[in-house]
N, C-alpha and C positions, 0 to 999 in steps of 0.2 A: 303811375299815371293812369287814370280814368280814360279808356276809352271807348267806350259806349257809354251815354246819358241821358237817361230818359227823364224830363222833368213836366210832372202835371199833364202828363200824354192821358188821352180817352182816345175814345172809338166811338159810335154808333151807325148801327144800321138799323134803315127803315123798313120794313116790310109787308105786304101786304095782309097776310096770315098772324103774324106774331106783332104787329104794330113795331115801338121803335125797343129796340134791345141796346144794352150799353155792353159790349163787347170788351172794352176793357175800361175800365173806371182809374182815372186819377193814378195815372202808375208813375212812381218814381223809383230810379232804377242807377245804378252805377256798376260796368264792369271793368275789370282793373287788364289793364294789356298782359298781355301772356295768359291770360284765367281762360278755362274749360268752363263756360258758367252754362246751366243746362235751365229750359223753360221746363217743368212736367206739370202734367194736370188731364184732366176728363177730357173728351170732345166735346166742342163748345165752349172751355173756358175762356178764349182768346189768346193763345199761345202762338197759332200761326197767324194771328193777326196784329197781334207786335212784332212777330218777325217781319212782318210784310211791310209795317210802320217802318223797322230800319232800314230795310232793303230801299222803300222807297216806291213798291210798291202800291200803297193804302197812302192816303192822306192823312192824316191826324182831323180830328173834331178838334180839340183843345192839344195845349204844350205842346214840348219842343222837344229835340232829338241833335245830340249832338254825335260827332266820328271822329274819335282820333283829333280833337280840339278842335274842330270845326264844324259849325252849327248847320246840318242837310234839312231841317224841317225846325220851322218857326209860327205857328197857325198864326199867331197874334201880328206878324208882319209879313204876311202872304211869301216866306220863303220857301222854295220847293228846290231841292237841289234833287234832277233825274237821274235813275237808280246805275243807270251807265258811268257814271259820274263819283259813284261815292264809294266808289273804290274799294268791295266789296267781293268776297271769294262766296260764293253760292252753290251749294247741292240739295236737290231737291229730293224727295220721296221715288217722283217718275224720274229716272234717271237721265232725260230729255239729251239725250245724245243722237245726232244727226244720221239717219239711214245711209245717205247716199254720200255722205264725207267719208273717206278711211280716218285712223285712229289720228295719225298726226294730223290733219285738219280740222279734225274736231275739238286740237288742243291748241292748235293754232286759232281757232277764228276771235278771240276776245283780244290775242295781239293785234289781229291782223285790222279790228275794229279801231284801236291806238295805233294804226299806223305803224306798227311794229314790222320791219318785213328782213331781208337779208340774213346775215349770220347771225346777230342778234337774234329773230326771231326762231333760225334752225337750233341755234345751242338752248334756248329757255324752255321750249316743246321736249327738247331730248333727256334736258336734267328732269322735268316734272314727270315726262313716263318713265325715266331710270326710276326716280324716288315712288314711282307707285308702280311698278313689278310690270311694266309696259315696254320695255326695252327691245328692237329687233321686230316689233310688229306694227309700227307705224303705216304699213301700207294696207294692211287688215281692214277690214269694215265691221263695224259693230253687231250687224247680223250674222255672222258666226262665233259672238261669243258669247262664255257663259255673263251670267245677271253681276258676278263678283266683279268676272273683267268690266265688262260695263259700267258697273260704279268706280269702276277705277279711271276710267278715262273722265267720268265727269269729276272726280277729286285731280286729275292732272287739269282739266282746263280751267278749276277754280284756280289751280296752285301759281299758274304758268304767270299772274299776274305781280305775283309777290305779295298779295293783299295783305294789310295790317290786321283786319277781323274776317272770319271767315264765318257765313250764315249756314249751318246743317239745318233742315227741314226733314227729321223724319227719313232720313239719309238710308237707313241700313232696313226697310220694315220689309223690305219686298224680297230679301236674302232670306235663305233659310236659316236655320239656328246656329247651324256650326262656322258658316260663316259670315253672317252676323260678326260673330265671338270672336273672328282670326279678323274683322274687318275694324272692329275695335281698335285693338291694338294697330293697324294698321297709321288709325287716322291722329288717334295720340303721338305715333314714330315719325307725324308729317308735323307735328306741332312742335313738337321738340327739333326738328329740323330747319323749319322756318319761321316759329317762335309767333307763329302768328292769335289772333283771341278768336276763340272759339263762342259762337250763339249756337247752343244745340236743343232743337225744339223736338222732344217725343212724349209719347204717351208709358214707353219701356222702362219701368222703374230700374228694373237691372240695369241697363243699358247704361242709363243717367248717373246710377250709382257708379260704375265701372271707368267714367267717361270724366267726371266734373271733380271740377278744385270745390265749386259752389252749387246753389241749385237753389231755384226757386218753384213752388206751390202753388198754383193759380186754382182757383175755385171762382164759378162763376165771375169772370172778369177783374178780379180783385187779388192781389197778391196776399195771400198767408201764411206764408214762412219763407225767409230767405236761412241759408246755412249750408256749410259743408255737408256730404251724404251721410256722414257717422251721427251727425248731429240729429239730422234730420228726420234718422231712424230711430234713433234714441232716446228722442228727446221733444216728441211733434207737439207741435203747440194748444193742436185738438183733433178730435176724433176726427173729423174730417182726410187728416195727414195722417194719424195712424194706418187709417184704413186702406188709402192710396198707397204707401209703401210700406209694398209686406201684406202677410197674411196677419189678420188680426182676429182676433174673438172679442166679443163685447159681451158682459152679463150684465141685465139690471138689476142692480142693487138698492137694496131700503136700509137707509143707517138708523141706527132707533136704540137706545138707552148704552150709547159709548161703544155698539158691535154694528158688524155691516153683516147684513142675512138675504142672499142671493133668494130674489123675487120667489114665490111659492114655498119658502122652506125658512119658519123661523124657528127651526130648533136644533139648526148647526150654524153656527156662526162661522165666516169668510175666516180664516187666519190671515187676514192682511192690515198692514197699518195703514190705520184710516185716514180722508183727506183734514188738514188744516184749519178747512175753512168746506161747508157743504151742506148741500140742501138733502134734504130726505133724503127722495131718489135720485142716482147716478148710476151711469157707468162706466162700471169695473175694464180695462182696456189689458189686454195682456197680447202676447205674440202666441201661436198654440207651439213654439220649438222652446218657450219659456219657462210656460207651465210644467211643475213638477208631477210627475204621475210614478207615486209608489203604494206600498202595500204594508206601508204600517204609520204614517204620521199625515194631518190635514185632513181638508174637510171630505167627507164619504161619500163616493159615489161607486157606479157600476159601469162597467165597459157596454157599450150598449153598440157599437160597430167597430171592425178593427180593417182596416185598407194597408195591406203592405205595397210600398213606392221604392222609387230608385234607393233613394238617398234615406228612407227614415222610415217611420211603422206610424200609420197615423189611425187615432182611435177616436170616436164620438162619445163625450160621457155625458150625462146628465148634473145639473148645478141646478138646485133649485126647479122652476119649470121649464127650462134651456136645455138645450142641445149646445156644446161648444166642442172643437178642434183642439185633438191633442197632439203634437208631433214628438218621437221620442226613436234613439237610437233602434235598431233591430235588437240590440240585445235585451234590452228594457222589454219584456214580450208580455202581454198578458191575454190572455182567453175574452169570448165576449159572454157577456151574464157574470164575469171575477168581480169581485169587489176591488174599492179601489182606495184610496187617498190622493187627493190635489192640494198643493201646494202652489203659490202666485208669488213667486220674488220679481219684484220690477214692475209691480201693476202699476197704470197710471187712473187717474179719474179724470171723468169728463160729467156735463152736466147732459141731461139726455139732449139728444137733437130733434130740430123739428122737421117732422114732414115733409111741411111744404118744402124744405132746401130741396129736395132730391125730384120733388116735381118742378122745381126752378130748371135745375141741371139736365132734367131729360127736354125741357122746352128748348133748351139753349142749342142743344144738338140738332135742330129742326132751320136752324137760324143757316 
């Protein structure tokens, strides 16, 4: 069962500085109940502006929005169901949890709002901070605790309601790394507990990947790939998606008499098989932990920077008149001035990109 649907939904905002921006354009959307489905994309695509379309938040320009079989936003028949109403589990970025409530009223007040009160509402508060590591500190106040327990008390007052979809906003950005990573798993162990669909809106490609059954792409307002994370990284529809998840290297390429010859250098040909179907120039799209860096087979270069990292040894070699990212085990060592060979299995091609897209995207951020 579908439940989240977004059909023919827009945005627009008018503005003074940037005239009118479409925020999100023509988005058609279905999530399936129990799915981890994740929004990623730039600042400014409109990611947190569809989440705020379902919450109920934002009003819709155009289309509709349905919950769990029932239609909350209709533009065309002035329906508006308020965001108290649709039945919705919410964590935000600021973890907007109340100063001067201790923890169990802070996980109580969405009951207490439903008229929830007596035993009922004591036993629902106590399971939700048992299942989020809150247990025995009910009478605490949020100002003596760390930033992890704090986002744990706003995942216990989403939970406390039972909701069928639960909105993440950017939920874990203000944690530091490690617990981020333990908070993760945390919020997956609440899913699989109460089974509820996940909307999770970041900009954290890890995160998303870590986090989602599905995921979608937004660039400037406009969806551009929907797919599982494996897919997504594997298999991105254009440079645009390469780039966004994962480190990527781009070389341009000129294809000319059945070889492909990396920009400034036509008298080593690329060892890669060529596109299908393509115009002159493209670009060549690879990962740098992809690319082959050895010392007897492919095309010749020279090590021209070498950075050793936690996890890998990363070197800058020259292609042509490019600079690109090579990532490669610590054992794979090489000196910088060695010579070298590259090898590209798994390249993809893309058609060059224009410009102006990325002065779109920095406008958009302004919005």
């Amino acid at each position: 069962m579908d439940q989240v649907i977004l059909s023919h939904v827009s945005k627009q905002f008018t503005t003074k500085l940037l005239g009118t921006v479409t925020a999100v354009n023509d988005f058609n959307l279905s999530i399936k109940e129990g799915e981890c489905f994740s929004f990623l994309g730039p600042s400014g695509c409109g990611k947190t502006t569809t989440l705020r379309m379902i919450a109920g938040f934002e009003d819709l320009t155009e289309g509709s929005i349905e919950l769990c079989g029932r239609p909350v936003s209709v533009k065309g028949e002035g329906l508006y169901v308020a965001p108290e109403k649709r039945d919705l589990g919410m964590v935000f970025q600021a973890f907007a949890v109340w100063p001067h409530m201790n923890i169990f009223e802070n996980v109580a007040l969405p009951l207490r709002v439903r008229k929830v009160s007596g035993n009922e509402l004591n036993q629902r508060v106590k399971k939700a901070l048992a299942y989020c590591s809150l247990g025995g500190m009910e009478k605490m106040f949020p100002g003596s605790l760390s930033g992890g327990q704090q986002q744990r008390i706003a995942l216990a007052r989403a939970i406390v309601t039972n909701p069928k979809v639960m909105l993440l906003d950017e939920p874990l950005s203000n944690l530091d790394p490690q617990l981020r990573e333990s908070m993760r798993f945390e919020i997956k162990k609440l899913q699989r507990e109460f089974n509820f669909t996940i909307v999770f809106v970041t900009h954290d490609q890890s995160e998303a990947m870590a986090l989602s059954d599905r995921m979608l792409v937004m660039d400037m307002g406009n969806i551009i790939q929907i797919d599982t994370p494996a897919n997504l990284y594997n298999k991105p529809i254009n440079r645009f998606v390469h780039k966004f998840l994962g480190k990527s290297t781009f070389t341009h390429v000129i294809l000319q008499e059945g070889k492909a010859y990396a920009r400034g250098d036509f008298e080593n040909a690329l060892p890669v098989e060529l596109p299908p179907r393509g115009e002159r120039e493209m670009v060549l799209a690879t990962r740098p932990n992809q690319v082959d860096l050895n010392r007897t087979d492919g095309y010749p270069s020279t090590i021209l920077k070498r950075i050793f990292l936690i996890n890998y040894t990363e070197y800058h070699v020259r292609v042509g008149d490019q600079e690109i990212q090579v990532q490669t085990p610590h054992r794979n060592e090489f000196s910088v001035g060695e010579k070298c060979f590259l090898r590209f299995p798994g390249a993809m091609w893309y058609p060059l990109e224009d410009d102006s897209a990325e002065v779109e995207r920095n406008r958009r951020q302004l919005v």
